[in-house]
PyMOL Python script that loads the backbone (N, CA, C, O; Angstrom):
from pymol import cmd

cmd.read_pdbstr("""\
ATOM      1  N   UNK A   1      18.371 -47.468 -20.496  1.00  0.00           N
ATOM      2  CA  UNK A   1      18.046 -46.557 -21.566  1.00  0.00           C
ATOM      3  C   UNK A   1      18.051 -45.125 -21.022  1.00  0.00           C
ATOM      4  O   UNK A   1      17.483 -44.883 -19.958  1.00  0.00           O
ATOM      5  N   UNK A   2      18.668 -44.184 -21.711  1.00  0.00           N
ATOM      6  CA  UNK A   2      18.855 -42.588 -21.556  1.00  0.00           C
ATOM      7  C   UNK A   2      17.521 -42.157 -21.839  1.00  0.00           C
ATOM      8  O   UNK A   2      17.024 -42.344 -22.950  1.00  0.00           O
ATOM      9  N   UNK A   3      16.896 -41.579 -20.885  1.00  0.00           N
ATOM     10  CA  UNK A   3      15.491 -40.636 -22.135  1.00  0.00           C
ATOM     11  C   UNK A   3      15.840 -39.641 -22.679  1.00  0.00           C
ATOM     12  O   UNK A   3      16.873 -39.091 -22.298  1.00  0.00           O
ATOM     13  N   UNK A   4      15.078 -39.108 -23.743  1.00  0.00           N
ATOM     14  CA  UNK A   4      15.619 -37.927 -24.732  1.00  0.00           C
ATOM     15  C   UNK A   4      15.027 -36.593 -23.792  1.00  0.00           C
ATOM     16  O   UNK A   4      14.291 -36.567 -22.806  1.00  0.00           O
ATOM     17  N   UNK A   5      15.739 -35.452 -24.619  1.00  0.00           N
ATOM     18  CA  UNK A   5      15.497 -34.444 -24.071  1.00  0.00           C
ATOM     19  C   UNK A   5      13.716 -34.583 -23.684  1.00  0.00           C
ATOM     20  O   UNK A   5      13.082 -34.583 -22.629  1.00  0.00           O
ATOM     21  N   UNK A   6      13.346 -34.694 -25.149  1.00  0.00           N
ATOM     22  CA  UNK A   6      11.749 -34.323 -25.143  1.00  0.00           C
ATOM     23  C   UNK A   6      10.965 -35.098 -23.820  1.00  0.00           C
ATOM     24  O   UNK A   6      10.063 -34.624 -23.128  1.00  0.00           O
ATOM     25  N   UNK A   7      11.593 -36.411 -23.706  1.00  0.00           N
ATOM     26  CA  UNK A   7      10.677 -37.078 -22.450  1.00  0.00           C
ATOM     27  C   UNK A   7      11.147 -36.378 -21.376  1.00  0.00           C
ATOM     28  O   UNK A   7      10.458 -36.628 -20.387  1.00  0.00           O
ATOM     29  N   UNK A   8      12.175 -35.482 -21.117  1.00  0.00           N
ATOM     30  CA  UNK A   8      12.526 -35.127 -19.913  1.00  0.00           C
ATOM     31  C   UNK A   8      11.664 -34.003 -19.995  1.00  0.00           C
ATOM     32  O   UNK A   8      10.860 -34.058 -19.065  1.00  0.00           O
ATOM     33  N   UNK A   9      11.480 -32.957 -20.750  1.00  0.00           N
ATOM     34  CA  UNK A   9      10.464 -31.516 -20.948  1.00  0.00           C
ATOM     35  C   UNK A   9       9.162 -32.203 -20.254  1.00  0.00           C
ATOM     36  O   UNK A   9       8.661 -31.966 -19.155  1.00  0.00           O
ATOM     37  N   UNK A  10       8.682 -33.370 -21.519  1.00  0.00           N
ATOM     38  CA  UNK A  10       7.225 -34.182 -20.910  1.00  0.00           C
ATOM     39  C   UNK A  10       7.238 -34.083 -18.959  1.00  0.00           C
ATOM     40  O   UNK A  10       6.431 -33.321 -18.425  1.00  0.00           O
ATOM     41  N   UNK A  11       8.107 -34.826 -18.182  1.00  0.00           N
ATOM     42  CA  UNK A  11       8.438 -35.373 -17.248  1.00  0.00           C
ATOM     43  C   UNK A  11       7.759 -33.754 -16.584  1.00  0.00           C
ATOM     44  O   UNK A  11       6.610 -33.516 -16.212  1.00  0.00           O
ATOM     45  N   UNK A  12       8.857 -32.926 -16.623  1.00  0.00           N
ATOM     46  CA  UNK A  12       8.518 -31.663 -16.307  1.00  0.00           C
ATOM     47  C   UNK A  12       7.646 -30.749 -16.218  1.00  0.00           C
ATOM     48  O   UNK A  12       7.378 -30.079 -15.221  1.00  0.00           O
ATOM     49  N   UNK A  13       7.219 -30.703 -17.172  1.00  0.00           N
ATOM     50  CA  UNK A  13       5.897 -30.014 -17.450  1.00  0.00           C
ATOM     51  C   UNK A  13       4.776 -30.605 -17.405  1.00  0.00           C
ATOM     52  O   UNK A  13       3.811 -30.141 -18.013  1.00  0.00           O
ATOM     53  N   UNK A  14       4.679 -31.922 -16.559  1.00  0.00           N
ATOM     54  CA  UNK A  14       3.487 -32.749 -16.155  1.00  0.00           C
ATOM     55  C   UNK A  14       3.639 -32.631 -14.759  1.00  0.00           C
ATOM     56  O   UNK A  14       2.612 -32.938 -14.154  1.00  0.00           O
ATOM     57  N   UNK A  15       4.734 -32.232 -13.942  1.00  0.00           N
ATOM     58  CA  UNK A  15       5.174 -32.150 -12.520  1.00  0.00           C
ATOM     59  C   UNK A  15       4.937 -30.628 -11.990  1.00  0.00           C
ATOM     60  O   UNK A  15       4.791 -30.302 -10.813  1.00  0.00           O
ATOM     61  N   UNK A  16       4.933 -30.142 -12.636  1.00  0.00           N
ATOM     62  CA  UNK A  16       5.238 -28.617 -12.357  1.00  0.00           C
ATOM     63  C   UNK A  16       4.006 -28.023 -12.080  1.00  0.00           C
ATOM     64  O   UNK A  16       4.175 -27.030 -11.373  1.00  0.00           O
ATOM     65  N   UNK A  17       2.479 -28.292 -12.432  1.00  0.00           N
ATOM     66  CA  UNK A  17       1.462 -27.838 -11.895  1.00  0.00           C
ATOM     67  C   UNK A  17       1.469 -28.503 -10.267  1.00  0.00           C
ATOM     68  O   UNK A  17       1.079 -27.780  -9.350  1.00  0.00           O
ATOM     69  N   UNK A  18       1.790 -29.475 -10.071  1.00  0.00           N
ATOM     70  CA  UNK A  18       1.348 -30.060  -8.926  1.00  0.00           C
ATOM     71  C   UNK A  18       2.454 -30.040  -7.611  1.00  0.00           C
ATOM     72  O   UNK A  18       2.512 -30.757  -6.612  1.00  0.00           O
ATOM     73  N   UNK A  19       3.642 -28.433  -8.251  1.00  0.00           N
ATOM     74  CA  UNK A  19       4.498 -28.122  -7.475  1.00  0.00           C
ATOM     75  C   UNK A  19       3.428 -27.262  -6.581  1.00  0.00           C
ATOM     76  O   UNK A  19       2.319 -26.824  -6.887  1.00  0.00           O
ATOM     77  N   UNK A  20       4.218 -27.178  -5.289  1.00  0.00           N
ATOM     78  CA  UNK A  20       3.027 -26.445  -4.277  1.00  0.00           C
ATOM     79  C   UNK A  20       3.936 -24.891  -4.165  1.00  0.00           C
ATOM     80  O   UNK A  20       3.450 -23.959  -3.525  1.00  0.00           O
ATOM     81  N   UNK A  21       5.294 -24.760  -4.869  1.00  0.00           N
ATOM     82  CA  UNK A  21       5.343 -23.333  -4.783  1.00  0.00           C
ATOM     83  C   UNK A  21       5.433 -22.740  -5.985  1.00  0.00           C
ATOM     84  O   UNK A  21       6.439 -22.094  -6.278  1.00  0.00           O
ATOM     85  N   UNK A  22       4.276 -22.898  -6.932  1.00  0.00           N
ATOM     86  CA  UNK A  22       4.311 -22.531  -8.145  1.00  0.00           C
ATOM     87  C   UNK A  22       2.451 -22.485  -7.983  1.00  0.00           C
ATOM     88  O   UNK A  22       1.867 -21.618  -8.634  1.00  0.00           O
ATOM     89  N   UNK A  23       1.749 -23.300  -7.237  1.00  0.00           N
ATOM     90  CA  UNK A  23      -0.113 -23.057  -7.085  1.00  0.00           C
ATOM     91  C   UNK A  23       0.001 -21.478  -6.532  1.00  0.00           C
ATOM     92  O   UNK A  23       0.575 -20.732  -5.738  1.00  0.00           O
ATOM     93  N   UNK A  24      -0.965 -21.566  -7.547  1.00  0.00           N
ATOM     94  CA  UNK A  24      -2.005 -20.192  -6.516  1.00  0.00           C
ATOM     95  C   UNK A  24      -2.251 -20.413  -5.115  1.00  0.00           C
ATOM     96  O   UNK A  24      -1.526 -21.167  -4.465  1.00  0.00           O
ATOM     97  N   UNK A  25      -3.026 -19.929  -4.714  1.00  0.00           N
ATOM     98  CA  UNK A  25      -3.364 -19.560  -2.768  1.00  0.00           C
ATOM     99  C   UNK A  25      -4.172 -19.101  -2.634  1.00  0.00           C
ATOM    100  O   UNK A  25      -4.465 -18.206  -3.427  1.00  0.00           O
ATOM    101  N   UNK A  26      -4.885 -19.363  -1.745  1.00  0.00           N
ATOM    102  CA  UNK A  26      -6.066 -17.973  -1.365  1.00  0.00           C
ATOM    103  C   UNK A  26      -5.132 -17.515  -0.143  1.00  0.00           C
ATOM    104  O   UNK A  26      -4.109 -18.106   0.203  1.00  0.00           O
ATOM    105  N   UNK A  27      -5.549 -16.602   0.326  1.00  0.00           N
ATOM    106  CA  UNK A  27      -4.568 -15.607   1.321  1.00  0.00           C
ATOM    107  C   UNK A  27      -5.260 -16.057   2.522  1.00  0.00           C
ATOM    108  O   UNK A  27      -6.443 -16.394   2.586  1.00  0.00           O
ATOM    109  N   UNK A  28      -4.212 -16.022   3.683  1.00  0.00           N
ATOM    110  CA  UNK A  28      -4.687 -16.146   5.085  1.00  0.00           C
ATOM    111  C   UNK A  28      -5.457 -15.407   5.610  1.00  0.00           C
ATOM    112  O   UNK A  28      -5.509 -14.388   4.922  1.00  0.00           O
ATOM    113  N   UNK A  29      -6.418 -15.301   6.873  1.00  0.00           N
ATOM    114  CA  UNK A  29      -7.185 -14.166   7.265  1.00  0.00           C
ATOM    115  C   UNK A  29      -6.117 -13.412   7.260  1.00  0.00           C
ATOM    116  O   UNK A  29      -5.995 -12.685   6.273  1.00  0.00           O
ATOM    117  N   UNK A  30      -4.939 -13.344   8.433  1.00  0.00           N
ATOM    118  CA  UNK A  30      -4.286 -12.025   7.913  1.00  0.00           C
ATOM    119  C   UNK A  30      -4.146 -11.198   6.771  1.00  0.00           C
ATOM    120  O   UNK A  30      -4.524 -10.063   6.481  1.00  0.00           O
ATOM    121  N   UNK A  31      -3.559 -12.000   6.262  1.00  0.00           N
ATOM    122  CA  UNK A  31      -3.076 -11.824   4.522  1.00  0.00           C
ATOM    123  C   UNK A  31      -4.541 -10.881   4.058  1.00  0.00           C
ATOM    124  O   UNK A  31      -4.679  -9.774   3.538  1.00  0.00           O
ATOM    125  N   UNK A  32      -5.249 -11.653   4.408  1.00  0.00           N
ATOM    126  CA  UNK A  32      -6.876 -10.965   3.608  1.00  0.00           C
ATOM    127  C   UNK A  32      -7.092  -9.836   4.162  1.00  0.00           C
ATOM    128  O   UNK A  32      -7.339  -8.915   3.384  1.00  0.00           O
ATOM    129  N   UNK A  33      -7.072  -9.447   6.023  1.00  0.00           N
ATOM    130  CA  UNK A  33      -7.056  -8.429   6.223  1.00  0.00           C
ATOM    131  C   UNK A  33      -6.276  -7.256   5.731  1.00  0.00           C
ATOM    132  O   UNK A  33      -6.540  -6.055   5.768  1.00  0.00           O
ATOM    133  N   UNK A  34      -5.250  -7.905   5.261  1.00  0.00           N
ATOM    134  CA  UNK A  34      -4.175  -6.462   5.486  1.00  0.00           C
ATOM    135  C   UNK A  34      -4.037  -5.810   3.478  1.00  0.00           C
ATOM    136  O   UNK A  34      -3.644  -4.741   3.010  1.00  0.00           O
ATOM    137  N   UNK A  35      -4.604  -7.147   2.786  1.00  0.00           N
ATOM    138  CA  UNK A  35      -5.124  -6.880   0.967  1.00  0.00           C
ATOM    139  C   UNK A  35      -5.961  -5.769   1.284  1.00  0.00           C
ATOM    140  O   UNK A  35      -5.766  -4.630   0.859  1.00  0.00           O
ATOM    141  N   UNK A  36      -7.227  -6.234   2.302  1.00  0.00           N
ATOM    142  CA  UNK A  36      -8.583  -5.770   2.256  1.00  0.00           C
ATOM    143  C   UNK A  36      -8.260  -4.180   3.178  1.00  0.00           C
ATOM    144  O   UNK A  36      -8.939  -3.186   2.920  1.00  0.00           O
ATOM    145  N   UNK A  37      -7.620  -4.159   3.792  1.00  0.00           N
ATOM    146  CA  UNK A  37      -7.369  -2.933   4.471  1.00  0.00           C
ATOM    147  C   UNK A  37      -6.292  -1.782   2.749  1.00  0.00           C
ATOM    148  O   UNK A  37      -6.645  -0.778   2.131  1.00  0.00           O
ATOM    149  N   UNK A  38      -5.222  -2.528   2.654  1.00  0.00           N
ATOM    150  CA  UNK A  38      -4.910  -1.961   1.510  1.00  0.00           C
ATOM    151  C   UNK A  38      -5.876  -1.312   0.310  1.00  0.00           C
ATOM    152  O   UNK A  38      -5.705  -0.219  -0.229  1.00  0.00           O
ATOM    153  N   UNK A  39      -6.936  -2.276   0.039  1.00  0.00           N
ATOM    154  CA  UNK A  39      -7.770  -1.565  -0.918  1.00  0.00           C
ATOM    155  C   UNK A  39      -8.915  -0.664  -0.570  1.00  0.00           C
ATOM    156  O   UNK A  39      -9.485   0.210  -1.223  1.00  0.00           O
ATOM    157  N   UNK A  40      -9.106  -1.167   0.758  1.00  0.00           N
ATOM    158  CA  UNK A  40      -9.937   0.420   1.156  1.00  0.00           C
ATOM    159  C   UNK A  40      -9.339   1.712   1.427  1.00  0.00           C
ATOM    160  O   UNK A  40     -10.023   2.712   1.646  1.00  0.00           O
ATOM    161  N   UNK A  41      -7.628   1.703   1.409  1.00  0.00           N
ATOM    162  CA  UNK A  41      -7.479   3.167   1.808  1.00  0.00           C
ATOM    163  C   UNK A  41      -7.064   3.733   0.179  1.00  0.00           C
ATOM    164  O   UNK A  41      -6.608   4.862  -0.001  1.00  0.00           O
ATOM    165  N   UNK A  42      -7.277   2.875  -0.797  1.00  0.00           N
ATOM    166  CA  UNK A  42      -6.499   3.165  -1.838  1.00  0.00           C
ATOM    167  C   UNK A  42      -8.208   3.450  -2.949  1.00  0.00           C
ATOM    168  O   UNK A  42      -8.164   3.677  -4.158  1.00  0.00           O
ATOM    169  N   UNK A  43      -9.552   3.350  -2.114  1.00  0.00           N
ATOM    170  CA  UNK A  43     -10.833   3.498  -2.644  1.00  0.00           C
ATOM    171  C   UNK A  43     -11.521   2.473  -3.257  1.00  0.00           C
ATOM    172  O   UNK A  43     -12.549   2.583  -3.925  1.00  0.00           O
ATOM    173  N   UNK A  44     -11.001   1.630  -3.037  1.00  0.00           N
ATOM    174  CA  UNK A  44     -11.768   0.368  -3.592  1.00  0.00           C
ATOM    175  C   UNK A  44     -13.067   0.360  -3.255  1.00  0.00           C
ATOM    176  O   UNK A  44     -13.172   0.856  -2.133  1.00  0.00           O
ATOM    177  N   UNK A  45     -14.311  -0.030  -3.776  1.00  0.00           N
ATOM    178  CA  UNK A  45     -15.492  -0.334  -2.640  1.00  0.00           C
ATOM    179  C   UNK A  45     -15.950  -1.690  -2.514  1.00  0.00           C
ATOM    180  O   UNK A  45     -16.778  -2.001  -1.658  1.00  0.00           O
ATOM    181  N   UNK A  46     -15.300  -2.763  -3.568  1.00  0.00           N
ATOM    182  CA  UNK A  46     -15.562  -4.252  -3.579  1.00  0.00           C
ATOM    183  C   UNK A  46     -14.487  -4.991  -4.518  1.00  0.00           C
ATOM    184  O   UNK A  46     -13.668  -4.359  -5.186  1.00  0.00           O
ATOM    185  N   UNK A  47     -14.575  -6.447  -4.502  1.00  0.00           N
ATOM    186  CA  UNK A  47     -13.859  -6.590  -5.321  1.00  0.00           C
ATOM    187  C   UNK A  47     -13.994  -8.323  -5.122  1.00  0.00           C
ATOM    188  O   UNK A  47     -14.503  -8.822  -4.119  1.00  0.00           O
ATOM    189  N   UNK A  48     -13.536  -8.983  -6.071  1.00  0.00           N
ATOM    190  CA  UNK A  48     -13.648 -11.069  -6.309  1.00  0.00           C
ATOM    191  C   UNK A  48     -12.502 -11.278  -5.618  1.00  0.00           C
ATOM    192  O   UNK A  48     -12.095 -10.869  -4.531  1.00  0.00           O
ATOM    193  N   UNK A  49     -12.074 -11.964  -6.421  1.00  0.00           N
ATOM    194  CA  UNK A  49     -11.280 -13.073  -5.667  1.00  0.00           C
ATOM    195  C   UNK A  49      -9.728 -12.540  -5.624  1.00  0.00           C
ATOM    196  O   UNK A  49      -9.183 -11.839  -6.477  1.00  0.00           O
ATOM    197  N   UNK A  50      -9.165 -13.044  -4.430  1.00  0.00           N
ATOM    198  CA  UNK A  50      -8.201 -12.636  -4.409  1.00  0.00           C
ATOM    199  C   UNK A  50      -7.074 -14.168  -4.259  1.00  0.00           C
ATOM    200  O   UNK A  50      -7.447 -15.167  -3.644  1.00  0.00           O
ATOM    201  N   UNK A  51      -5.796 -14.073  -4.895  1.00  0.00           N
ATOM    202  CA  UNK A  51      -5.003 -15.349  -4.732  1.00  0.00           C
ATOM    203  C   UNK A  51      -3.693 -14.537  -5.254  1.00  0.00           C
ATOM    204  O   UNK A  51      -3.495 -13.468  -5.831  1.00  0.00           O
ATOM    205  N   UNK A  52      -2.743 -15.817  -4.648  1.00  0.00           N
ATOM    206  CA  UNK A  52      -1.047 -15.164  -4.662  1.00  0.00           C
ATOM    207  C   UNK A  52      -1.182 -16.249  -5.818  1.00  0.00           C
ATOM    208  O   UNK A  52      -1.737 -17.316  -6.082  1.00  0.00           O
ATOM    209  N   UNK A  53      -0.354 -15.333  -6.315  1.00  0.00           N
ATOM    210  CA  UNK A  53       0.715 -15.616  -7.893  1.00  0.00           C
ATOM    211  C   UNK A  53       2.694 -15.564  -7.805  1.00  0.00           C
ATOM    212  O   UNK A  53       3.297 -15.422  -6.741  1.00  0.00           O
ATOM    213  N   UNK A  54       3.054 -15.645  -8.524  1.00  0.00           N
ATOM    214  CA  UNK A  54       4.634 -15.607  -8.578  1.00  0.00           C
ATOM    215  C   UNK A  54       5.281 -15.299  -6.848  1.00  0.00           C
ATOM    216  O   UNK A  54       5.939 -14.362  -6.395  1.00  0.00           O
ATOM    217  N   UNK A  55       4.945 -16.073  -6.458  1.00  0.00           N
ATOM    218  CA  UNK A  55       5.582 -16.460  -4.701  1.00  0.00           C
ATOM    219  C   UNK A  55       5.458 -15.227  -4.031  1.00  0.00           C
ATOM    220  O   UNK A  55       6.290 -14.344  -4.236  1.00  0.00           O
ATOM    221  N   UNK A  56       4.775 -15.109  -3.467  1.00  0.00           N
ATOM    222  CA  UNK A  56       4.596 -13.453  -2.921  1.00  0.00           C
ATOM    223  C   UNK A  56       3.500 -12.405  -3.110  1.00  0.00           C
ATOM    224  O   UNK A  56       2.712 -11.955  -2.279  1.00  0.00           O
ATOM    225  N   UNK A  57       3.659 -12.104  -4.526  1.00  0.00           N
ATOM    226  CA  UNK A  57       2.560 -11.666  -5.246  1.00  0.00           C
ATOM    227  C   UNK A  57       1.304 -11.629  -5.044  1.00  0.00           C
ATOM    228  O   UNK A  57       1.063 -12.742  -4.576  1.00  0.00           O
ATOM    229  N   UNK A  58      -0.185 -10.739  -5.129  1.00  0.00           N
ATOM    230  CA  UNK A  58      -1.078 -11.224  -5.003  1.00  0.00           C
ATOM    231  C   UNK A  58      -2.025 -10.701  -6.246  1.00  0.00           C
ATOM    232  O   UNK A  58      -1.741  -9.582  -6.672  1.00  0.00           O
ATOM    233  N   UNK A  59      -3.087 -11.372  -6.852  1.00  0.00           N
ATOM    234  CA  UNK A  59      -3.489 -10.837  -7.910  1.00  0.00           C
ATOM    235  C   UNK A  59      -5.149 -10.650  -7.112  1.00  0.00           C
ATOM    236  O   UNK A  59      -5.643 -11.340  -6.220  1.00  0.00           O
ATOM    237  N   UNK A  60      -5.649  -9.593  -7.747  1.00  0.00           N
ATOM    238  CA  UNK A  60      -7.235  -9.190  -6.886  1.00  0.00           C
ATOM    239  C   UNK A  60      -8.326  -8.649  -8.260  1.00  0.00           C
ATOM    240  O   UNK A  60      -8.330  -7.548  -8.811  1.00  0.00           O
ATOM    241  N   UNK A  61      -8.983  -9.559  -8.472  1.00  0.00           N
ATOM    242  CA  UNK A  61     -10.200  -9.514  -9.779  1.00  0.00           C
ATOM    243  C   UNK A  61     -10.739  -8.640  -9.360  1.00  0.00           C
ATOM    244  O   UNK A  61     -10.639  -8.063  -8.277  1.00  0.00           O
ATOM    245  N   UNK A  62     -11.655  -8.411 -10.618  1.00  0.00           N
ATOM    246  CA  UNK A  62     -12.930  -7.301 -10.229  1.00  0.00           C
ATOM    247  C   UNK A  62     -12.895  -6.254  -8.959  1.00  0.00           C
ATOM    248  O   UNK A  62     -13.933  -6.174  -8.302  1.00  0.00           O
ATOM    249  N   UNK A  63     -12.015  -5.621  -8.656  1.00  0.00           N
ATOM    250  CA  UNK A  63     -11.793  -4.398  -7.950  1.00  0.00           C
ATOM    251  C   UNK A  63     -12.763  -3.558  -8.276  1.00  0.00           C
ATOM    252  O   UNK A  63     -12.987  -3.644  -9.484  1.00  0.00           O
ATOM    253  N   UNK A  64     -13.598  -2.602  -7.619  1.00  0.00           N
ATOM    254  CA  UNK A  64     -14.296  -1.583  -8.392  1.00  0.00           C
ATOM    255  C   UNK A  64     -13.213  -0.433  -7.620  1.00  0.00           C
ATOM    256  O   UNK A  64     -12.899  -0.369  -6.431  1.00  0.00           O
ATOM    257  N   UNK A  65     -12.787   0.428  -8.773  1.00  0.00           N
ATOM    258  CA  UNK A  65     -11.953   2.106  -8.047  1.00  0.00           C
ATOM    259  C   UNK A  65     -13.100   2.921  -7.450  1.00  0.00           C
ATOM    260  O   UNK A  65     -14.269   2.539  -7.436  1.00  0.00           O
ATOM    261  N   UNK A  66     -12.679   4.018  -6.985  1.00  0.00           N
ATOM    262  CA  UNK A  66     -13.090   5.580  -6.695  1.00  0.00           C
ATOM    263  C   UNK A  66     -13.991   5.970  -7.845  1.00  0.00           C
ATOM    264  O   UNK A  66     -15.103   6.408  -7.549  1.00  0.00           O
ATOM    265  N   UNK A  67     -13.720   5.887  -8.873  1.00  0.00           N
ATOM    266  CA  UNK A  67     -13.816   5.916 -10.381  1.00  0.00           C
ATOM    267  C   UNK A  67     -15.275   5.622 -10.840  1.00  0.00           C
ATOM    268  O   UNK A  67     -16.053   6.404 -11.385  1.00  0.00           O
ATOM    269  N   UNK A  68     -15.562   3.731 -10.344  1.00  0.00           N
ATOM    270  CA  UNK A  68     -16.622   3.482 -10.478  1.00  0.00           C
ATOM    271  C   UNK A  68     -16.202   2.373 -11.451  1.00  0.00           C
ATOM    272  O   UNK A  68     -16.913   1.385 -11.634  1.00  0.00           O
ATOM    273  N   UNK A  69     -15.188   2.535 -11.986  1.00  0.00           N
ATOM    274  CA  UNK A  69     -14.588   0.951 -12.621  1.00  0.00           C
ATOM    275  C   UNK A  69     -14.112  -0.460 -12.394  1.00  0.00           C
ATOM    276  O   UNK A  69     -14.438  -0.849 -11.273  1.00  0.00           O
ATOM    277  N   UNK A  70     -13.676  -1.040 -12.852  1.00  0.00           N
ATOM    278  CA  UNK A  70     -13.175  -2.386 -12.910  1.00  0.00           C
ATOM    279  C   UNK A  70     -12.105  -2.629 -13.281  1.00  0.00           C
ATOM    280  O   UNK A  70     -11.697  -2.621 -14.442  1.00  0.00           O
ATOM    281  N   UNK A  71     -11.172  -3.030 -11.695  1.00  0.00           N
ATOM    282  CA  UNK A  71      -9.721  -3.329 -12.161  1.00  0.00           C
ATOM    283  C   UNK A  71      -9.102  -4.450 -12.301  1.00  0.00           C
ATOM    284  O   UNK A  71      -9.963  -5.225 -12.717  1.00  0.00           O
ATOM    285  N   UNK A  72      -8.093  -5.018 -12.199  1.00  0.00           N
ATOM    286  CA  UNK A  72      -7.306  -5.922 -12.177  1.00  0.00           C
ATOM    287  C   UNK A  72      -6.060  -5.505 -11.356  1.00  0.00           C
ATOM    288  O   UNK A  72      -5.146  -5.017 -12.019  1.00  0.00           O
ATOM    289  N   UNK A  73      -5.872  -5.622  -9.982  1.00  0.00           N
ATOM    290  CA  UNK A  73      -4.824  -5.568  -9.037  1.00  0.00           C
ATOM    291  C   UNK A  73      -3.876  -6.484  -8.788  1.00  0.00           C
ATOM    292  O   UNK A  73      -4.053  -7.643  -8.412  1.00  0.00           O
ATOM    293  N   UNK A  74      -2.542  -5.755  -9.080  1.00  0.00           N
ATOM    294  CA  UNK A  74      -1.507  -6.788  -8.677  1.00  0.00           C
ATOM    295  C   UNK A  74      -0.741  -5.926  -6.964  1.00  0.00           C
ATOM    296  O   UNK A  74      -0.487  -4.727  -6.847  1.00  0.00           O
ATOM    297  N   UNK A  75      -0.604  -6.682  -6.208  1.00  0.00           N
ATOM    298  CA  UNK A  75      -0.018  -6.173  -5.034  1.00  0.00           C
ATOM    299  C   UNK A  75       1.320  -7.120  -4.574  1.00  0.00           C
ATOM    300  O   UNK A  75       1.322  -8.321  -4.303  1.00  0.00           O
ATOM    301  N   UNK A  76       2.354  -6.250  -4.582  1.00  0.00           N
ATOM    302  CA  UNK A  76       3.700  -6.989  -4.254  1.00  0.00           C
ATOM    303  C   UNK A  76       3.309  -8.134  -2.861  1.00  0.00           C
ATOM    304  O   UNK A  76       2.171  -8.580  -2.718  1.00  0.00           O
ATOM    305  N   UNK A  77       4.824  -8.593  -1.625  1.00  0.00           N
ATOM    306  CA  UNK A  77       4.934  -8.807  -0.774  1.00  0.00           C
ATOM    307  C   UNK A  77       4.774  -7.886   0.466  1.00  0.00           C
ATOM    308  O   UNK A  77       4.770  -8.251   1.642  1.00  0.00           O
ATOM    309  N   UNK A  78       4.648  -6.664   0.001  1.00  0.00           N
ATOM    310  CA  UNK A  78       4.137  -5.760   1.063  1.00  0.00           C
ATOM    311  C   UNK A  78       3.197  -5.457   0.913  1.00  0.00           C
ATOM    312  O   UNK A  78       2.939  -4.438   1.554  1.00  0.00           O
ATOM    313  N   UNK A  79       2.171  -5.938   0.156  1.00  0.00           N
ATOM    314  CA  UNK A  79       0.810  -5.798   0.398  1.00  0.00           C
ATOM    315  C   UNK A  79       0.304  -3.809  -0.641  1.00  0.00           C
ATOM    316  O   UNK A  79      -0.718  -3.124  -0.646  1.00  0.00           O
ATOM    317  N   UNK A  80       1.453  -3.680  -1.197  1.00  0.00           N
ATOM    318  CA  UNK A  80       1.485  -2.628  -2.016  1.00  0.00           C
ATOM    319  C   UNK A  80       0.892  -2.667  -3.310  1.00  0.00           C
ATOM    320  O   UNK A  80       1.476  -3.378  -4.128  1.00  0.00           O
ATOM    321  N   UNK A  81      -0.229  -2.014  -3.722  1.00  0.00           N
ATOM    322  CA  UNK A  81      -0.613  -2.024  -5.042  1.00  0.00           C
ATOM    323  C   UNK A  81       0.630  -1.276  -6.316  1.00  0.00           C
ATOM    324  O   UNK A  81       1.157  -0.168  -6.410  1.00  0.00           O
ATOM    325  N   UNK A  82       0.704  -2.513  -7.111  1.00  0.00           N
ATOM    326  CA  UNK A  82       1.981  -2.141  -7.730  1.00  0.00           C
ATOM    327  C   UNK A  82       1.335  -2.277  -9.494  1.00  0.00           C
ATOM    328  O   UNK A  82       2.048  -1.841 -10.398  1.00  0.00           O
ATOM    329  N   UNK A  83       0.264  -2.770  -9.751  1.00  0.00           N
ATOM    330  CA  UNK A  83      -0.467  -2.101 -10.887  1.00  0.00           C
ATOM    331  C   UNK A  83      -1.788  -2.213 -11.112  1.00  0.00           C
ATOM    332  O   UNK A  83      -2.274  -3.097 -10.406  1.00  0.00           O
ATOM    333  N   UNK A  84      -2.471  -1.741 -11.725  1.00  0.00           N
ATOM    334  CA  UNK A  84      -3.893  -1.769 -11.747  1.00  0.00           C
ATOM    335  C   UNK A  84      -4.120  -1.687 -13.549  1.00  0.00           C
ATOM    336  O   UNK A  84      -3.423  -0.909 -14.201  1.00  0.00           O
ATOM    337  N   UNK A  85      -5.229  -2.631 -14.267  1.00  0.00           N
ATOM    338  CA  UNK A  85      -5.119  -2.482 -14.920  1.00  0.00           C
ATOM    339  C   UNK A  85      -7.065  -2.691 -15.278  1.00  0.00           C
ATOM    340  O   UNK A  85      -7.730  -3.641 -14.863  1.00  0.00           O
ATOM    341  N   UNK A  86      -7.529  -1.698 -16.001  1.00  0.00           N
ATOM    342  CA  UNK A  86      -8.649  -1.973 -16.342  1.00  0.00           C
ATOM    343  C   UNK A  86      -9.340  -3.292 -16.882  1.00  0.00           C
ATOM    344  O   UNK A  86      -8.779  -4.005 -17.715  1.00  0.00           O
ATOM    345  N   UNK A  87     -10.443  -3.542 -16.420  1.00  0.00           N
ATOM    346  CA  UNK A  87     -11.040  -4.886 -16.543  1.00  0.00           C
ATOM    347  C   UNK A  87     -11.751  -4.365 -18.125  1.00  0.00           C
ATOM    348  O   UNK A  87     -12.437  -5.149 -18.781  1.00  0.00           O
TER     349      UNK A  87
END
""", "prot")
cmd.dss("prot")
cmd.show_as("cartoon", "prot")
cmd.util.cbc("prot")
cmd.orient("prot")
C-alpha cells in the first residue's frame, strides 16, 4: 500500500521535533562566555535564558539595556547582536 500525501506530512511533522538540528541548545561555556561578553560591551546589566535557534542563531530573554528596559536579543553566528526587540 502507497501512503497518501497526508500520512506522509503526519510522518513528518511527528519526526521533526525530535530532529537534533532543528532543537534549541543551551550554549557552551564558550559560547556563553563570548554571548555574555557581547552583552556587556553592548550595556546589558542581566539577562534569562539564553539558547540557539535557526542553526547558529542565538535568542537571549529578558536582557535589561543601558536604558533600564527589557529586551528580546537575537545574535547571529558571530556572536553579533543583530536585533533587539522590546519585551
Amino acid at each position: 500500500m502507497i501512503p497518501t500525501r497526508s500520512t506522509l506530512y503526519a510522518v513528518v511533522l511527528t519526526l521533526l521535533p525530535a530532529s537534533p538540528l532543528l532543537a534549541d541548545r543551551m550554549p557552551s561555556p564558550d559560547e556563553r562566555a563570548r554571548i555574555e561578553s557581547t552583552l556587556r560591551a553592548a550595556g546589558f546589566t542581566s539577562w534569562g535564558e539564553i539558547e540557539s535557534e535557526d542553526g547558529g542563531r542565538w535568542e537571549v530573554e529578558d536582557a535589561v539595556g543601558p536604558d533600564g528596559r527589557r529586551y528580546e536579543l537575537k545574535l547571529d553566528d558571530t556572536f553579533a547582536i543583530i536585533r533587539r526587540e522590546p519585551d
